[in-house]
C-alpha positions in Angstrom: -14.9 20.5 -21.3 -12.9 19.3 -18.4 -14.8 19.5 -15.2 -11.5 17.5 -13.7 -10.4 19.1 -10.3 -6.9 17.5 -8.4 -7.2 15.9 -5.3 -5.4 17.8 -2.6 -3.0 16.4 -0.5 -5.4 17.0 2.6 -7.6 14.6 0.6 -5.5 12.7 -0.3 -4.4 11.9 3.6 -7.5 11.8 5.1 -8.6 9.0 2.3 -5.7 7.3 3.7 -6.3 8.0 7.3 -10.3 6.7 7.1 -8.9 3.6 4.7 -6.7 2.9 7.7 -9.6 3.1 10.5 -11.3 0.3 8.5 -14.2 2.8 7.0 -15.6 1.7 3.3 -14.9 3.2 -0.4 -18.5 4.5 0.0 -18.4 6.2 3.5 -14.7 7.6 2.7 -16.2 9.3 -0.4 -19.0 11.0 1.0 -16.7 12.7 3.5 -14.2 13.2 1.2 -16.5 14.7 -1.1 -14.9 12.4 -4.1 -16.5 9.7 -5.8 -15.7 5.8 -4.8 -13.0 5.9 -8.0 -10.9 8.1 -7.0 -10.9 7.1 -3.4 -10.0 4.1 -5.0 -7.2 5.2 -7.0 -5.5 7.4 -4.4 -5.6 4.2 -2.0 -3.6 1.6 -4.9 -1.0 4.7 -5.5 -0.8 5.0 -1.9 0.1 1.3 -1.3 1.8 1.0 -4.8 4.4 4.2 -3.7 4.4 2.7 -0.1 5.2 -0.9 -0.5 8.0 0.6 -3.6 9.5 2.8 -0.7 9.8 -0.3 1.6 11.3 -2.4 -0.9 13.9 0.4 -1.8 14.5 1.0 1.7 15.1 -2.8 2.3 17.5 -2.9 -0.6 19.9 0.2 0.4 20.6 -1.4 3.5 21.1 -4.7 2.1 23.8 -2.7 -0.5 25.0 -0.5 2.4 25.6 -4.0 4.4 27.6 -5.4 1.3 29.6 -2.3 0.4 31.0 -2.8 4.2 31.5 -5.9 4.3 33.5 -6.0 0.6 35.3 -2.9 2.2 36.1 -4.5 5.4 38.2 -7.5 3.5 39.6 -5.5 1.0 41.1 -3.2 4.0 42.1 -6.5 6.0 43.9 -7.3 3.3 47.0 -4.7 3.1 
């Protein structure tokens, strides 16, 4: 009974791209060929994954930063 079909990732980047050129919900779907809520949907993931990546991204180098610096003294030290 499922008439469900996934998005492709083709779709899925050109939603992203034509979000990013300032186009609307409405206008992005009818070239899409998707309805409004999924252009919706695939837009929050995008910024969900995007702003996670940047955060995790942000916090490695913090670590990476702190692991060299804690090495750096404890080598200093002998």
């Amino acid at each position: 009974m499922e008439n469900r079909k996934e998005t492709t990732i083709e779709e899925r980047k050109l939603a992203i791209k034509l979000s990013n050129e300032g186009k609307s919900l409405r206008n992005i779907a009818k070239v899409v060929g998707r309805s409004v809520n999924c252009i919706q949907k695939i837009l929050q993931k995008f910024k969900k994954d995007w702003y996670a990546g940047k955060y995790r991204r942000k916090r490695e180098k913090e670590n990476y930063e702190l692991y060299n610096r804690a090495k750096s003294y404890t080598s200093s030290e002998d």
